[in-house]
Structures are given as structure tokens and as C-alpha cells.
PyMOL Python script that loads the backbone (N, CA, C, O; Angstrom):
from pymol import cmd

cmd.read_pdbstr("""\
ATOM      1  N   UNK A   1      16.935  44.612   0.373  1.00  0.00           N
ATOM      2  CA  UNK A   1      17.801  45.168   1.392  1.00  0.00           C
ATOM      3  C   UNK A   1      19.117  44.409   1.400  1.00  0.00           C
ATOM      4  O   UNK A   1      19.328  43.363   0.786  1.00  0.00           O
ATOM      5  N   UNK A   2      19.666  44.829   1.894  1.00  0.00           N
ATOM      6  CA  UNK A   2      21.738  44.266   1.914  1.00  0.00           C
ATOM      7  C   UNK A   2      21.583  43.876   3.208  1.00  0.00           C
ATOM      8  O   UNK A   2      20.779  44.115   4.109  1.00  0.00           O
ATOM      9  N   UNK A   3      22.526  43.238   3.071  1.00  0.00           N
ATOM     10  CA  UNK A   3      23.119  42.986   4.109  1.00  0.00           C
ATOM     11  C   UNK A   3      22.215  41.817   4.833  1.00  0.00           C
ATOM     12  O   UNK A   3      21.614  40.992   4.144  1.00  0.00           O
ATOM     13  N   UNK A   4      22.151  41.800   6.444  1.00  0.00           N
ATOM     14  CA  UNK A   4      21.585  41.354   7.456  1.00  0.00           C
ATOM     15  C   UNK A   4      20.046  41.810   7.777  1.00  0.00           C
ATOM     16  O   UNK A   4      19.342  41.322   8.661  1.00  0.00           O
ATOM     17  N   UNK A   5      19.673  42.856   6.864  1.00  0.00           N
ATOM     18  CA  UNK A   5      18.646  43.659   7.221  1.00  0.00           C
ATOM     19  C   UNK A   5      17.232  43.256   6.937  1.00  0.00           C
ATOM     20  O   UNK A   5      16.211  43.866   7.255  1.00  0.00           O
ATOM     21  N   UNK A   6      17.383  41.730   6.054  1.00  0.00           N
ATOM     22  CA  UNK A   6      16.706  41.492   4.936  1.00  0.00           C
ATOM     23  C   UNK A   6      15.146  41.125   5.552  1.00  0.00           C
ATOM     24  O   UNK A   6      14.118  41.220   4.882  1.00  0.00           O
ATOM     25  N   UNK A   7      15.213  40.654   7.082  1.00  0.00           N
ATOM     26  CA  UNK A   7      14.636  40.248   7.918  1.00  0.00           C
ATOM     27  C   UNK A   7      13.165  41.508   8.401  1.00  0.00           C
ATOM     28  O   UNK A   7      11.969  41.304   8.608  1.00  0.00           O
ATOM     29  N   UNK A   8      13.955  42.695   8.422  1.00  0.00           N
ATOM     30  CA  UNK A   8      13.029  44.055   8.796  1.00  0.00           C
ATOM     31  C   UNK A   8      12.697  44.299   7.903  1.00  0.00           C
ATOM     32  O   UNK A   8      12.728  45.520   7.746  1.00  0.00           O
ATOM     33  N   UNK A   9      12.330  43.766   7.071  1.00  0.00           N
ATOM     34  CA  UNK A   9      11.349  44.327   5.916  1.00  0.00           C
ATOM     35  C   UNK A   9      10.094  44.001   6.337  1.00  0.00           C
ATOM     36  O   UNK A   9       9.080  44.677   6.161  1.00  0.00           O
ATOM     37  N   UNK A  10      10.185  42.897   6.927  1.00  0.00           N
ATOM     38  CA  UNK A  10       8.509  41.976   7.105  1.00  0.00           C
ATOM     39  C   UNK A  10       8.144  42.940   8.881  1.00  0.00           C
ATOM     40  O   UNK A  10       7.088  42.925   9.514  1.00  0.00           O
ATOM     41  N   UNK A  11       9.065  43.450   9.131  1.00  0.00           N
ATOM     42  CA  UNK A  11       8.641  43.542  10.984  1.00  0.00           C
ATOM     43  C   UNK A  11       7.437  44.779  10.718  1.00  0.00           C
ATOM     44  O   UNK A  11       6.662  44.817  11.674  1.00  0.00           O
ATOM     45  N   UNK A  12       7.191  45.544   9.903  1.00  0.00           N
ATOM     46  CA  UNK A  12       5.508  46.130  10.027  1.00  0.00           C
ATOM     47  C   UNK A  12       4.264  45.290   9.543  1.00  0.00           C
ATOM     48  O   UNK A  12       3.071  45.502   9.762  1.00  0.00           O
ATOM     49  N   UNK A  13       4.852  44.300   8.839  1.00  0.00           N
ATOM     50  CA  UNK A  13       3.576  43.371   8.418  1.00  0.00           C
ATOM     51  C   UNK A  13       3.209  41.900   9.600  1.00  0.00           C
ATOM     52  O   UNK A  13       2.225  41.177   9.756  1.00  0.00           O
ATOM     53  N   UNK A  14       4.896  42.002  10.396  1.00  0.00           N
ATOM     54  CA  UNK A  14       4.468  41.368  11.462  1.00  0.00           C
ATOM     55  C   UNK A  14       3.466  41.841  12.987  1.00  0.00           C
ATOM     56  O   UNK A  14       2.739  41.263  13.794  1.00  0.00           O
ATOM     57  N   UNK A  15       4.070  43.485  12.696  1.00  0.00           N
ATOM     58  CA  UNK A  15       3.276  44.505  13.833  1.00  0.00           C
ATOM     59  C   UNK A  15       1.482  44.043  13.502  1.00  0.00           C
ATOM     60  O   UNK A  15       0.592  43.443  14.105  1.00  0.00           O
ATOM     61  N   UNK A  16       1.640  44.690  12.279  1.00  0.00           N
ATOM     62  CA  UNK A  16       0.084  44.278  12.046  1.00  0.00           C
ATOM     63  C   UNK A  16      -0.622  43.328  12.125  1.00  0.00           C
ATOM     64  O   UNK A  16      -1.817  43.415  12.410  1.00  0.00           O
ATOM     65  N   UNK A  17       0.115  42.009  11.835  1.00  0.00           N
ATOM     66  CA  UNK A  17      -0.522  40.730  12.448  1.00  0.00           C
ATOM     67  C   UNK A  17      -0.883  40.687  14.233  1.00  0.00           C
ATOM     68  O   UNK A  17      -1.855  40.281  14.871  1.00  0.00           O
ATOM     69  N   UNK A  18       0.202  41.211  14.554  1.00  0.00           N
ATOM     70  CA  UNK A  18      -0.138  40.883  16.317  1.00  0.00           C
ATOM     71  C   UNK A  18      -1.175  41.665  16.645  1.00  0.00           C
ATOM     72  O   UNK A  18      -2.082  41.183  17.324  1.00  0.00           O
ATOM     73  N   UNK A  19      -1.221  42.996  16.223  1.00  0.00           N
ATOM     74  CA  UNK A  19      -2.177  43.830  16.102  1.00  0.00           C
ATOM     75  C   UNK A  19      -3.989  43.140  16.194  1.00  0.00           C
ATOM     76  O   UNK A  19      -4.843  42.887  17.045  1.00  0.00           O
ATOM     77  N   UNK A  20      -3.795  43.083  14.724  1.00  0.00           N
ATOM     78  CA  UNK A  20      -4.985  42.412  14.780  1.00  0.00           C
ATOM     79  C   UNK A  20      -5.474  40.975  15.936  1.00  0.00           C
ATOM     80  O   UNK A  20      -6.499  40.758  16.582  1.00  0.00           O
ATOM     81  N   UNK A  21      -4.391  40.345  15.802  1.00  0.00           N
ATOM     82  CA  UNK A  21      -4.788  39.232  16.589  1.00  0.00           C
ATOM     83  C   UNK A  21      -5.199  40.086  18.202  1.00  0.00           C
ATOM     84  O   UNK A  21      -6.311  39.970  18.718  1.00  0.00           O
ATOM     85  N   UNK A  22      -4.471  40.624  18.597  1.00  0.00           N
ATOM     86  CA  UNK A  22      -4.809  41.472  20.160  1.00  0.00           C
ATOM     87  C   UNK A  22      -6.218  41.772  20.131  1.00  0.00           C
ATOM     88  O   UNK A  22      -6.976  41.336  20.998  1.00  0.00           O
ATOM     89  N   UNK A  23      -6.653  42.581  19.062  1.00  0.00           N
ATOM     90  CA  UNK A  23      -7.955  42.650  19.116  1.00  0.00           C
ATOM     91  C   UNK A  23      -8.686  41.834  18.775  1.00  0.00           C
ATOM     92  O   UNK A  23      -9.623  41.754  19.569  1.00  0.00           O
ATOM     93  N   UNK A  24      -8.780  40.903  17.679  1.00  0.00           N
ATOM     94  CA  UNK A  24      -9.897  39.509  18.106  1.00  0.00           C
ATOM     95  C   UNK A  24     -10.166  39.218  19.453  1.00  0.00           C
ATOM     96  O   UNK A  24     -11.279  39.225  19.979  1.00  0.00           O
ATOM     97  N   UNK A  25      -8.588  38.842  20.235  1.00  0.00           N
ATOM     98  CA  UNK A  25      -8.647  38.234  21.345  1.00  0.00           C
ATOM     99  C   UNK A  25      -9.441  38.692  22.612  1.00  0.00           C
ATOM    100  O   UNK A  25      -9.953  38.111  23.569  1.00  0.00           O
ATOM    101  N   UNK A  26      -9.317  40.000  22.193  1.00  0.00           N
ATOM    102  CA  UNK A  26      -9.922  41.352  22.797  1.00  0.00           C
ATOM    103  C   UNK A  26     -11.490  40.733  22.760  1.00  0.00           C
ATOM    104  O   UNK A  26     -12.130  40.343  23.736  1.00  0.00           O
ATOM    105  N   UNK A  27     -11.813  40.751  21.707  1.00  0.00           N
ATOM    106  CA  UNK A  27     -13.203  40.402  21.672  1.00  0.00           C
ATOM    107  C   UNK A  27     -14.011  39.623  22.301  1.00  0.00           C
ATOM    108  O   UNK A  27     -15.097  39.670  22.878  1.00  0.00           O
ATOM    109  N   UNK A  28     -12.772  38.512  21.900  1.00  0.00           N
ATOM    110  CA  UNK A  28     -13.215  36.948  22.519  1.00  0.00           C
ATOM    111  C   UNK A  28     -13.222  36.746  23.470  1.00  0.00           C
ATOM    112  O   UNK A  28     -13.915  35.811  23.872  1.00  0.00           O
ATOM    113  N   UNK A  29     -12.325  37.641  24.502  1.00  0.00           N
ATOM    114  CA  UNK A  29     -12.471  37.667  26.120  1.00  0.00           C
ATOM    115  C   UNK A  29     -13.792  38.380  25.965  1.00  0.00           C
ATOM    116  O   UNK A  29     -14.703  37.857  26.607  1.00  0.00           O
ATOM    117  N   UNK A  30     -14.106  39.436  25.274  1.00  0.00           N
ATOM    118  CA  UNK A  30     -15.039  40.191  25.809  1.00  0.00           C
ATOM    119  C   UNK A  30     -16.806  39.253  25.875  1.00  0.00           C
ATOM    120  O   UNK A  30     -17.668  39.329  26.750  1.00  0.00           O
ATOM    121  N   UNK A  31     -16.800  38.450  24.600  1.00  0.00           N
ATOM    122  CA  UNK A  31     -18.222  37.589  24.358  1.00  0.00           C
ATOM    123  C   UNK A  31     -17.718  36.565  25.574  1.00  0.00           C
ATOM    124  O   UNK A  31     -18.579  36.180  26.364  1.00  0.00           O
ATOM    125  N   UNK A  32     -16.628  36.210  25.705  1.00  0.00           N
ATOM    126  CA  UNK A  32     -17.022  34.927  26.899  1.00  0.00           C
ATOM    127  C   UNK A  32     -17.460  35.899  28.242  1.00  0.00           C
ATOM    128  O   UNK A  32     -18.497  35.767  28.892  1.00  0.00           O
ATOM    129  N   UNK A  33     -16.607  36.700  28.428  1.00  0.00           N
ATOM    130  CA  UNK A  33     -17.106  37.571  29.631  1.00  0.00           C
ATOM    131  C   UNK A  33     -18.752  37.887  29.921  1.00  0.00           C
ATOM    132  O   UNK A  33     -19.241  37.682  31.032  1.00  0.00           O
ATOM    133  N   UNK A  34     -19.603  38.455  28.688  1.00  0.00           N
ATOM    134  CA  UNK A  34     -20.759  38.460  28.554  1.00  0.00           C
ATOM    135  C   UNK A  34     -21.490  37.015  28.813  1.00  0.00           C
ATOM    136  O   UNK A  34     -22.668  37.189  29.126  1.00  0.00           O
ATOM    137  N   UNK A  35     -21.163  35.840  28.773  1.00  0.00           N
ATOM    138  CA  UNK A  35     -22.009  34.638  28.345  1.00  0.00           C
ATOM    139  C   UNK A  35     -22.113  34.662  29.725  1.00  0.00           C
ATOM    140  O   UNK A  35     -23.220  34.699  30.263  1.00  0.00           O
ATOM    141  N   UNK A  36     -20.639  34.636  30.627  1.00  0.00           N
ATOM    142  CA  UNK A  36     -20.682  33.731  31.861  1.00  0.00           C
ATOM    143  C   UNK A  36     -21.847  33.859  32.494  1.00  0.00           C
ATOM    144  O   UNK A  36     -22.476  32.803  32.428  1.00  0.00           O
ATOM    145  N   UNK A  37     -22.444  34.749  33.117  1.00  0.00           N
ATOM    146  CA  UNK A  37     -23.334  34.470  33.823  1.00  0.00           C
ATOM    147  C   UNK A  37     -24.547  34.014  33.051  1.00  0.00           C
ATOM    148  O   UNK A  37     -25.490  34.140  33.833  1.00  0.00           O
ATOM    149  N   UNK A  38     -24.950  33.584  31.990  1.00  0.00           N
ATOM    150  CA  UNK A  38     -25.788  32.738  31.515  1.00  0.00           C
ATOM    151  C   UNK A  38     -24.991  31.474  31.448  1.00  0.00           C
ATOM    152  O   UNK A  38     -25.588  30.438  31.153  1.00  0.00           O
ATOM    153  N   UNK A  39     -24.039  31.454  31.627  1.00  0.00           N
ATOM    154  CA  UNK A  39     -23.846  29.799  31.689  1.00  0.00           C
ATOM    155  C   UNK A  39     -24.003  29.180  32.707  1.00  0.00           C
ATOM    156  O   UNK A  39     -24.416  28.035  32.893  1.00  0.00           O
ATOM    157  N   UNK A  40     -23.626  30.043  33.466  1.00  0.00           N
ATOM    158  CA  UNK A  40     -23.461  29.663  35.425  1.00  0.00           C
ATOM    159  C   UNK A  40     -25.198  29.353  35.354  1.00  0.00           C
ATOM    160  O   UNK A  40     -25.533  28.168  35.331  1.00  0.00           O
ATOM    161  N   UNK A  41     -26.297  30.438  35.318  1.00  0.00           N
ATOM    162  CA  UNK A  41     -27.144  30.424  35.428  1.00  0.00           C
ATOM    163  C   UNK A  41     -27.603  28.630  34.653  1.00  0.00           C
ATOM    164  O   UNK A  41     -27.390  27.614  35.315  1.00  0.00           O
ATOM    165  N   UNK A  42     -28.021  28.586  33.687  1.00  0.00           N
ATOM    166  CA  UNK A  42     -27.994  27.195  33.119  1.00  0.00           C
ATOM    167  C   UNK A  42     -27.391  25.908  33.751  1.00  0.00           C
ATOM    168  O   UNK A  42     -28.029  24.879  33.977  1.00  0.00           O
ATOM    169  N   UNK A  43     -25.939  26.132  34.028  1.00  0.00           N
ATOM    170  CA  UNK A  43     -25.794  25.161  35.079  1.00  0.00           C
ATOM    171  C   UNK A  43     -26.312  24.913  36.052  1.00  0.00           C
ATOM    172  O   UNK A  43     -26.376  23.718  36.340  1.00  0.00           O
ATOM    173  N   UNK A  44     -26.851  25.812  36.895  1.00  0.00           N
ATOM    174  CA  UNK A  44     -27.653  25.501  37.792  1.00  0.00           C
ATOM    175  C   UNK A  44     -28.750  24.882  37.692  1.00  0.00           C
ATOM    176  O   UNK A  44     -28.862  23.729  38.109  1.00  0.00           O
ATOM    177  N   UNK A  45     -29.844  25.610  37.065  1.00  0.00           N
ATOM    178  CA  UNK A  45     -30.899  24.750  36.374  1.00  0.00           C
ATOM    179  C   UNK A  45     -30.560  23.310  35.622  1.00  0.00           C
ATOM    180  O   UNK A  45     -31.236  22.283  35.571  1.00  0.00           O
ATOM    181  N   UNK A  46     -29.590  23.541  35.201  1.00  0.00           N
ATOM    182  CA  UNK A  46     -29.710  21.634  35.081  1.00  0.00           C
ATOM    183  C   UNK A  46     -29.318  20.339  35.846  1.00  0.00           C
ATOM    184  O   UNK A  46     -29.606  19.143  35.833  1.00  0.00           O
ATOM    185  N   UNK A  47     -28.242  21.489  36.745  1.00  0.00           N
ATOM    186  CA  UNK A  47     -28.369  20.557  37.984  1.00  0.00           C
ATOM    187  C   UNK A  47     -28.910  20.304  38.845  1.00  0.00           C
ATOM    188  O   UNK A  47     -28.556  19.591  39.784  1.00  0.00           O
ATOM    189  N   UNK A  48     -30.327  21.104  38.601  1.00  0.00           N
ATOM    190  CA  UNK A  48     -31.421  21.052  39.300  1.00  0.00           C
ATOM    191  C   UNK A  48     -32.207  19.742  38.807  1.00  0.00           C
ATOM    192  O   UNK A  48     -32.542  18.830  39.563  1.00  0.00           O
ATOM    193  N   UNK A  49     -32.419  19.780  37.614  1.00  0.00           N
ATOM    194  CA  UNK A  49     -33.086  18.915  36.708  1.00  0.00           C
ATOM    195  C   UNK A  49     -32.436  17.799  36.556  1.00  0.00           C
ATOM    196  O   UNK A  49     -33.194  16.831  36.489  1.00  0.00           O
ATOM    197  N   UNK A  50     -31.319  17.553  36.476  1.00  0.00           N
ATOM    198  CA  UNK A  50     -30.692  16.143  37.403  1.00  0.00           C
ATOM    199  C   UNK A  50     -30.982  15.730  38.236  1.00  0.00           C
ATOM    200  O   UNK A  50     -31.213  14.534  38.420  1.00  0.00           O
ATOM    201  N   UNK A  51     -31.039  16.407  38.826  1.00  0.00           N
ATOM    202  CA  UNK A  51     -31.008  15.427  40.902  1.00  0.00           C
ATOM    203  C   UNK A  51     -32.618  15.972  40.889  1.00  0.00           C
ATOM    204  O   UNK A  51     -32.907  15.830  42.077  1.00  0.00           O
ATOM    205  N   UNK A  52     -33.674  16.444  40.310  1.00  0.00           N
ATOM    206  CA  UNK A  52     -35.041  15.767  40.425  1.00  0.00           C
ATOM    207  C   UNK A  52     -35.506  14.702  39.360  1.00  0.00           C
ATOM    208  O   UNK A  52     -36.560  14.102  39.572  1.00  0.00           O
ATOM    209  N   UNK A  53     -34.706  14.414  38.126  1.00  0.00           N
ATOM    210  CA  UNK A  53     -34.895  13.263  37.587  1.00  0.00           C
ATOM    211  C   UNK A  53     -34.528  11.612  37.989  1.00  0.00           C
ATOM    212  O   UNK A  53     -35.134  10.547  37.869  1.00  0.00           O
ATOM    213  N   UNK A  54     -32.930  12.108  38.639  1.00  0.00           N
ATOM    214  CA  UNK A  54     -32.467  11.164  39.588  1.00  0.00           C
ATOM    215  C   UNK A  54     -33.548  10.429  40.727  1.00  0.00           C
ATOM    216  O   UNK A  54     -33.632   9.253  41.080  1.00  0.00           O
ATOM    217  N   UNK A  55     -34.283  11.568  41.113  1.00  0.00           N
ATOM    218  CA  UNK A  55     -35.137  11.025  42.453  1.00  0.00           C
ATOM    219  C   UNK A  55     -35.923  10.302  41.739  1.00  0.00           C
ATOM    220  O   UNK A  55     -35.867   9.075  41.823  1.00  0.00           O
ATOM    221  N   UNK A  56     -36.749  10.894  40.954  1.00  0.00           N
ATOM    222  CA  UNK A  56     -37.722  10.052  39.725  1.00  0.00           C
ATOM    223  C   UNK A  56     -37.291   9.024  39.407  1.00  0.00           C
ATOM    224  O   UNK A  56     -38.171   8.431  38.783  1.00  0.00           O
ATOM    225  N   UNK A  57     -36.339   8.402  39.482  1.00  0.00           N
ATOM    226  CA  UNK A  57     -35.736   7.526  38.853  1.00  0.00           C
ATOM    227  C   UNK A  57     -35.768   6.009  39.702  1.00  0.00           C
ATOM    228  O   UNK A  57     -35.836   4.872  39.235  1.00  0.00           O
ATOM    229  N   UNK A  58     -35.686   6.490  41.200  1.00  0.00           N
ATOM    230  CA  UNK A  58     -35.274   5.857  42.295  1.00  0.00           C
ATOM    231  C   UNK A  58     -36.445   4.989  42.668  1.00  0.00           C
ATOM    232  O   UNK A  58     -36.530   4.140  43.555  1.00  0.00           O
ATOM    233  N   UNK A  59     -37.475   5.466  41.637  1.00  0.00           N
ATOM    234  CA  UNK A  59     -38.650   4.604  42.099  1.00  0.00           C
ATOM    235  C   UNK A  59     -38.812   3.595  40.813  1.00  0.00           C
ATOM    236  O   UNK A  59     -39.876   2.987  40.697  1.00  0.00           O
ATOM    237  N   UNK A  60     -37.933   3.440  40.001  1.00  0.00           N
ATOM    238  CA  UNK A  60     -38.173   2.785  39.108  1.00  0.00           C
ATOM    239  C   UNK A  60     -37.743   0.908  39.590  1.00  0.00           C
ATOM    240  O   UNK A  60     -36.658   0.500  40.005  1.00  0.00           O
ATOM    241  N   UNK A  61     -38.942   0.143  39.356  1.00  0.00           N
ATOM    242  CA  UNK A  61     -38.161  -1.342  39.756  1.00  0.00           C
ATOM    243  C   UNK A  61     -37.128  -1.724  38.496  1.00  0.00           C
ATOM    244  O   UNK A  61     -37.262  -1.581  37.281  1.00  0.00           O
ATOM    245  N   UNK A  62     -35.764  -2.411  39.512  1.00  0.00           N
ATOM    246  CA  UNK A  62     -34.648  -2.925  38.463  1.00  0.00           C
ATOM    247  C   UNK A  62     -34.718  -3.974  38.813  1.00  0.00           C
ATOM    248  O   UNK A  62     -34.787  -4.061  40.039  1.00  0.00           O
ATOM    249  N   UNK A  63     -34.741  -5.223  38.090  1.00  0.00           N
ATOM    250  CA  UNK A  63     -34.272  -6.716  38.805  1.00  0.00           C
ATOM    251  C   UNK A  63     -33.051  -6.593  39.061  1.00  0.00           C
ATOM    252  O   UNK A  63     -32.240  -5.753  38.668  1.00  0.00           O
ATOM    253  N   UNK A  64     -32.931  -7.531  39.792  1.00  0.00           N
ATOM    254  CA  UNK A  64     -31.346  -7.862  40.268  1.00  0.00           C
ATOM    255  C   UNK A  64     -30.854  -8.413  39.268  1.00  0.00           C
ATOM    256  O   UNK A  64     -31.590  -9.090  38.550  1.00  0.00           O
ATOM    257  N   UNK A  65     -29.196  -8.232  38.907  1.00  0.00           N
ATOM    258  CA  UNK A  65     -28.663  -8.539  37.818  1.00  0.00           C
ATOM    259  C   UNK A  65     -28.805  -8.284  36.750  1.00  0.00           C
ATOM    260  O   UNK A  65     -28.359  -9.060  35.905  1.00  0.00           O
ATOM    261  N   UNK A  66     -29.404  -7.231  36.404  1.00  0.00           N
ATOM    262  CA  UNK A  66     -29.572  -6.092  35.115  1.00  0.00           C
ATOM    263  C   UNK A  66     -29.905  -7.269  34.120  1.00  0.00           C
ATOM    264  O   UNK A  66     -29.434  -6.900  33.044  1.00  0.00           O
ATOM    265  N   UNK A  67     -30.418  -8.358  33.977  1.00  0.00           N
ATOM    266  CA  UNK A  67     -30.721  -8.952  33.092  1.00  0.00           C
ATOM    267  C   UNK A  67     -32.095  -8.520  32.434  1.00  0.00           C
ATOM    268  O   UNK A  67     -33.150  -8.958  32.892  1.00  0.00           O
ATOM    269  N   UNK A  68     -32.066  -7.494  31.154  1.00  0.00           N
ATOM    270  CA  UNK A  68     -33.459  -7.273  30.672  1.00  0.00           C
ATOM    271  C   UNK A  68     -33.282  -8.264  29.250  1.00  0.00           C
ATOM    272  O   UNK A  68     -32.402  -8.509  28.425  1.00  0.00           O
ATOM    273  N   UNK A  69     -34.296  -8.546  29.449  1.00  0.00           N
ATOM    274  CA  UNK A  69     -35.256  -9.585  28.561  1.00  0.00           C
ATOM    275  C   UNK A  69     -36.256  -9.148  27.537  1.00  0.00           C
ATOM    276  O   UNK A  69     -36.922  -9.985  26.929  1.00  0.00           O
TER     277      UNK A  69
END
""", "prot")
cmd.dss("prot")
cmd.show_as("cartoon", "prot")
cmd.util.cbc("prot")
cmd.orient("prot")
């Protein structure tokens, strides 16, 4: 191309890049969207399973001054 123009040669191979990328992204919102409520769910349960291991824990004897031997 002449001139100044030399630049719009690439602007449909740039369309198509954004293109595609929109839809990955598309996707990738769409699988995190699906997970969330199994993650939420899981979090819960393990913060369940924390704070009853924690209690478990509370009965364990420590000497004073963490000195183990």
C-alpha cells in the first residue's frame, strides 16, 4: 500500500484477534461462573473443619516455652 495506509492492511487480522480473544474470555467468565458455587460450598466445609480441628487441638498439652526436646 502507498502512502500512510500501510498500517490498514493488518486492521482485519487485528479484528480477528480481538475477536477471538472476546470469546475465550467469554468462556472463562462462563467456567468461573459455573465453579462458584462449588467453591463457596467447599469453603465452608473447610472452615468447618478448621475450627473443629482447632478445638481438637486445644486439648493438646504444650509446655511453656515451646521448648521440644
Amino acid at each position: 500500500m502507498a502512502g500512510g495506509l500501510t498500517g490498514l492492511a493488518s486492521l482485519g487480522s487485528l479484528k480477528s484477534v480481538v475477536s477471538s480473544w472476546e470469546t475465550r474470555l467469554g468462556a472463562v467468565r462462563d467456567e468461573c461462573e459455573g465453579l462458584e458455587p462449588t467453591l463457596r460450598q467447599v469453603a465452608k466445609e473447610l472452615g468447618g473443619v478448621d475450627k473443629e480441628v482447632g478445638t481438637k487441638s486445644n486439648g493438646v498439652r504444650v509446655p511453656h516455652g515451646g521448648d521440644a526436646k
